[in-house]
N, C-alpha and C positions, 0 to 999 in steps of 0.2 A: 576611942570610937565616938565620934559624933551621934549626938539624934538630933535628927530634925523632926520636929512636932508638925505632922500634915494637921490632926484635929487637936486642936488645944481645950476643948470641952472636954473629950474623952481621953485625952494625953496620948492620944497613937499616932506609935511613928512610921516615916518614909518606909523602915526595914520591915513593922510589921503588912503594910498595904502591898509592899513586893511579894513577902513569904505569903500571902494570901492570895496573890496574884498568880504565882509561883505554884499554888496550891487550885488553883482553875477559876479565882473569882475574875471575871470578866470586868463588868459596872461596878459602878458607885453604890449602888443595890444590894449588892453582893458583899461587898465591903462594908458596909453598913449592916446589912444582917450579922457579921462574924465581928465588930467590933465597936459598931454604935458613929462608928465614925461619918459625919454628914447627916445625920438626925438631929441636931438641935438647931445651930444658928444654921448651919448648909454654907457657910463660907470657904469652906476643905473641899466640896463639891470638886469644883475645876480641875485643884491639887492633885486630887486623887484619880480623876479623870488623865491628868498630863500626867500620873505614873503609871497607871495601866495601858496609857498608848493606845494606838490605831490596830494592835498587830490580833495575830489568828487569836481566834477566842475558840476552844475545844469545843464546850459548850454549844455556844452558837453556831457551830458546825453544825453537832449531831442533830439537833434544832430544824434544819435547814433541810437535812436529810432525812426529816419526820423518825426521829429517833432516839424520841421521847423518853424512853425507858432505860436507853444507852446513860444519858441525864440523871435520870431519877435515882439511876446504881448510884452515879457517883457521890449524890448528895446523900440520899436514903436508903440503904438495901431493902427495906421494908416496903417504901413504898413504890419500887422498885416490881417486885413481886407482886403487887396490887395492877399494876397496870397493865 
């Protein structure tokens, strides 16, 4: 099996940015909070941008539908319950 290195600072690959993808991270943001990836030089930016695509973001759904907390479970159960 191949890797291809989307961040060569933090050494994360194509398969981990999909299974994170896979896992409801939407952005580059997202991505970068769970692996550091696009925090140092930012040259992975784009890369990581052309593998999460144009398509539904769960997230940014419930977002849209002010539902906030729908969000907050899935990141935090705690804070979750706070809101």
């Amino acid at each position: 099996m191949n890797r291809v290195y989307v961040c060569s600072c933090f050494g994360v690959t194509d398969k981990q940015v999909k299974d994170h993808a896979a896992a409801g991270a939407c952005t580059p943001r997202q991505i970068a909070s769970e692996t550091k990836a696009g925090t140092d030089c930012g040259s992975c930016v784009r890369t990581i941008q052309g593998l999460l695509g144009r398509g539904a973001c769960p997230r940014r759904e419930l977002l849209d539908q002010g539902r906030t907390a729908a969000v907050l479970s899935a990141d935090e159960p705690a804070l979750a319950e706070a809101a």
